[in-house]
C-alpha positions as CSV (number, residue, x, y, z in Angstrom):
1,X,23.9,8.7,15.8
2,X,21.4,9.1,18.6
3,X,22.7,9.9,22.3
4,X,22.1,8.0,24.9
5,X,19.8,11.1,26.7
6,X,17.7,10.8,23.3
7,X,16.8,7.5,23.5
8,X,16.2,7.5,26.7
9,X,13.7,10.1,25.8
10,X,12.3,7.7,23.0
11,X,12.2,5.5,25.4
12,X,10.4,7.0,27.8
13,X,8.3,8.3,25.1
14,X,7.5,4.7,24.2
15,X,6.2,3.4,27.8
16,X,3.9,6.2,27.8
17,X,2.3,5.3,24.5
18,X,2.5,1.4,25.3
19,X,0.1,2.7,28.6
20,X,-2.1,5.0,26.7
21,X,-2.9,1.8,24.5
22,X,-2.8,-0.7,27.1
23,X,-5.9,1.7,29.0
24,X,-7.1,1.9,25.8
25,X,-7.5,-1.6,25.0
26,X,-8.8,-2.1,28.6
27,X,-11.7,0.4,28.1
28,X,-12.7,-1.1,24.6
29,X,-13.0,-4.9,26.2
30,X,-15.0,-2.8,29.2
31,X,-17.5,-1.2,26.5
32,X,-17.2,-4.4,24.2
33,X,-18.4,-6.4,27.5
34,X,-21.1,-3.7,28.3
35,X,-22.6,-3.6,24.9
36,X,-26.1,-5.2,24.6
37,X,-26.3,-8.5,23.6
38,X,-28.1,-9.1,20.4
39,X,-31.0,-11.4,20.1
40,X,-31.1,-14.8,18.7
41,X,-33.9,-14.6,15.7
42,X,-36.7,-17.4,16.5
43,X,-37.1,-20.1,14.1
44,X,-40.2,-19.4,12.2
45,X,-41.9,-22.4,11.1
46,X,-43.8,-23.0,7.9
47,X,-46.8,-24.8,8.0
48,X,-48.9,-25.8,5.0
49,X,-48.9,-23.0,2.1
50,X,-52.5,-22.6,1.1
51,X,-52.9,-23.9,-2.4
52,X,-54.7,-21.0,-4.9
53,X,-58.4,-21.3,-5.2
54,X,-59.4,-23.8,-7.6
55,X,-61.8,-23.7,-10.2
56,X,-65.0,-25.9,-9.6
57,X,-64.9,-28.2,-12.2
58,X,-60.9,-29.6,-10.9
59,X,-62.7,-30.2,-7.4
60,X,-65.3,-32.0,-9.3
61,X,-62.9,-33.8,-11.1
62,X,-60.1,-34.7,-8.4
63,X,-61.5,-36.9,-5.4
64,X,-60.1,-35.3,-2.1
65,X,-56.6,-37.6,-0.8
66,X,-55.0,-36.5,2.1
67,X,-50.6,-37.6,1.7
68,X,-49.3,-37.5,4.7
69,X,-46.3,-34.6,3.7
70,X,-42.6,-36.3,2.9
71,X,-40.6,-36.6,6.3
72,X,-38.0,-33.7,5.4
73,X,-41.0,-31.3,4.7
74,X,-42.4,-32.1,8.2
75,X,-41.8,-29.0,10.5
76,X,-39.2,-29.9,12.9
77,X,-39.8,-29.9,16.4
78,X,-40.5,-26.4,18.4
79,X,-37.4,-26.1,20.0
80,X,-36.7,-23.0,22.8
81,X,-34.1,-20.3,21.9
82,X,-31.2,-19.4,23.9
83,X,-29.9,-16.7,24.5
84,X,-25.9,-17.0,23.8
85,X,-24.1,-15.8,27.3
86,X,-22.6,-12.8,25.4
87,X,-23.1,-11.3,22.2
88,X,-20.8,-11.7,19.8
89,X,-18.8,-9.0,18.7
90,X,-19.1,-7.0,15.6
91,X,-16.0,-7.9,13.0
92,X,-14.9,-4.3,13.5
93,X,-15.2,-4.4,17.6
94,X,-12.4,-7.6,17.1
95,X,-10.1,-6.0,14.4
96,X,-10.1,-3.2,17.2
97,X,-9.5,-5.2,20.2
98,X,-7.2,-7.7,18.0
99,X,-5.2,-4.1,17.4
100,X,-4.8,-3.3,20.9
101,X,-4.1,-6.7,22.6
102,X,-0.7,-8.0,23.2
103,X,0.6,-10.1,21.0
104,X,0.7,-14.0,22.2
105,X,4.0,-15.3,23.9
106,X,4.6,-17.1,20.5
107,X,4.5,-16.4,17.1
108,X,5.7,-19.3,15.6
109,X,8.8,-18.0,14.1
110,X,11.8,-20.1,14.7
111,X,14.6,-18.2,13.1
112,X,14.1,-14.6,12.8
113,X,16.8,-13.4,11.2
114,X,20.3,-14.8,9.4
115,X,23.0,-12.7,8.0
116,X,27.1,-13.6,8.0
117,X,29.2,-11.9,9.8
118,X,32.3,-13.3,8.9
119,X,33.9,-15.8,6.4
120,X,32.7,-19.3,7.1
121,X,30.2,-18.3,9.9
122,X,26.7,-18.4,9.8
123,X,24.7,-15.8,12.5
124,X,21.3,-17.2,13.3
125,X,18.6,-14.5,15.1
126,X,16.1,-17.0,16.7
127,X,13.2,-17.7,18.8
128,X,13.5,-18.7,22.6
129,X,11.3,-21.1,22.5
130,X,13.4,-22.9,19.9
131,X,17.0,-22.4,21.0
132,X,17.0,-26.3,22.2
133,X,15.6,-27.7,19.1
134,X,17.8,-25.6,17.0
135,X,20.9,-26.5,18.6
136,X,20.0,-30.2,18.7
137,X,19.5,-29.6,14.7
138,X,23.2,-28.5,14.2
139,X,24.3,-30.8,16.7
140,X,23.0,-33.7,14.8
141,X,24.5,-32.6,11.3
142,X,27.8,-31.9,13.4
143,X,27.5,-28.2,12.5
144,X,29.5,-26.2,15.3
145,X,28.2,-23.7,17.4
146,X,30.4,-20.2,18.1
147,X,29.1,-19.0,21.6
148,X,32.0,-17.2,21.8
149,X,31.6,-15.0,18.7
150,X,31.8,-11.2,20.0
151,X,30.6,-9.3,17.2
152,X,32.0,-6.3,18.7
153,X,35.1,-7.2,18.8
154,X,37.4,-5.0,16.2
155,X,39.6,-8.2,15.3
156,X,36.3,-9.2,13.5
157,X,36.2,-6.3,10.8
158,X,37.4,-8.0,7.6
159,X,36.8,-4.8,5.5
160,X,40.4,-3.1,4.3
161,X,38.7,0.2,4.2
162,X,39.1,0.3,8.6
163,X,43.3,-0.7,8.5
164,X,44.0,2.2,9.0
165,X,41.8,2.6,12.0
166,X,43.3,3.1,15.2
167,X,42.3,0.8,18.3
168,X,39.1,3.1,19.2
169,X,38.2,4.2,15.8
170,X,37.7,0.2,15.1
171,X,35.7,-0.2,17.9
172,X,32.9,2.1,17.2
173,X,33.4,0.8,13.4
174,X,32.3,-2.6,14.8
175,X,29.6,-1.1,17.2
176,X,28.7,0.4,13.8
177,X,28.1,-2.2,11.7
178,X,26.4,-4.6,14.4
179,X,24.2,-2.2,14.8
180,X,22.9,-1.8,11.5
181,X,22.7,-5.7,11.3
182,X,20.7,-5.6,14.1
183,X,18.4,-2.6,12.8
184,X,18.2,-4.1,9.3
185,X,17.1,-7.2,10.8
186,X,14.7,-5.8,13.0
187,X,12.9,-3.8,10.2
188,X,12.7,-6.8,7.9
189,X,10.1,-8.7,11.0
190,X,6.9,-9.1,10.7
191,X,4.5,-8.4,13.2
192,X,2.5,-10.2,15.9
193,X,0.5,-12.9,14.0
194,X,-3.1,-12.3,15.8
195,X,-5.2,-15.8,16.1
């Protein structure tokens, strides 16, 4: 089990890289901003194709008509190009600013995680944005709602194998296995949707 000095350390650790990606990322939008914007092609218009020579005797033949062309073959319009404000990015310049952004305030998850702690209880790992409307859920199907569940709490371990655990040795065993509920849970998200 880690100490408290090691993850501290990780911690630490952590903050440093989150920086080193977070200048990163800043410098990438700089360069991405400073990158020369790419030109709009004009619109080349068509005019008449010029029919292959013909042979004398068809130009005897065929008395010279002049159709005025069909109204969607007629050449639209010279219209001026402009030039977009910015240029757009590359698909590989967004994947890599998409990598190093932070993620939105809200994913769109609602509940996170679920697992059961004890017999007839039901431990629900949700969103913040969401608490209200899940409450008012259960409250409407007259569900109850345990605020007061510690899962910490030694009384809590239903598992025969820690009776014979004295007072302390029950309370790390509860420590224990919240925390791998918590870790299991937390390896089993997904990450950051990016939009």
């Amino acid at each position: 089990m880690p100490t408290i000095n090691q993850l501290q350390a990780e911690l630490a650790a952590a903050k440093a890289e989150i920086n080193r990606l977070q200048q990163q990322n800043a410098s990438l939008l700089e360069r991405l901003a400073q990158s020369p914007s790419t030109t709009v092609p004009k619109r080349v218009l068509i005019a008449t194709v010029p029919h292959p020579p013909a042979s004398p005797s068809s130009l005897q033949l065929k008395p010279p008509t002049k159709r005025p062309p069909p109204p969607e073959l007629e050449p639209a319009p010279l219209q001026k190009a402009s030039k977009p404000k910015y240029a757009p990015p590359l698909p590989s310049q967004t994947t890599a600013a998409r990598t190093f952004s932070p993620p939105s305030t809200n994913q769109g998850n609602r509940v996170l995680d679920i697992h059961y702690p004890d017999h007839h209880l039901v431990v629900l790992l949700i969103h913040n944005n969401y608490e209200a409307e899940v409450r008012s859920q259960l409250e409407k199907f007259e569900i109850p709602i345990h605020d007061d569940y510690d899962p910490l709490d030694p009384n809590n371990l239903r598992n025969p194998y820690y009776d014979d655990f004295d007072q302390d040795e029950k309370e790390c065993a509860a420590w224990s296995v919240f925390t791998q509920r918590v870790i299991r849970a937390i390896r089993r998200l997904k990450g950051p949707r990016c939009t």
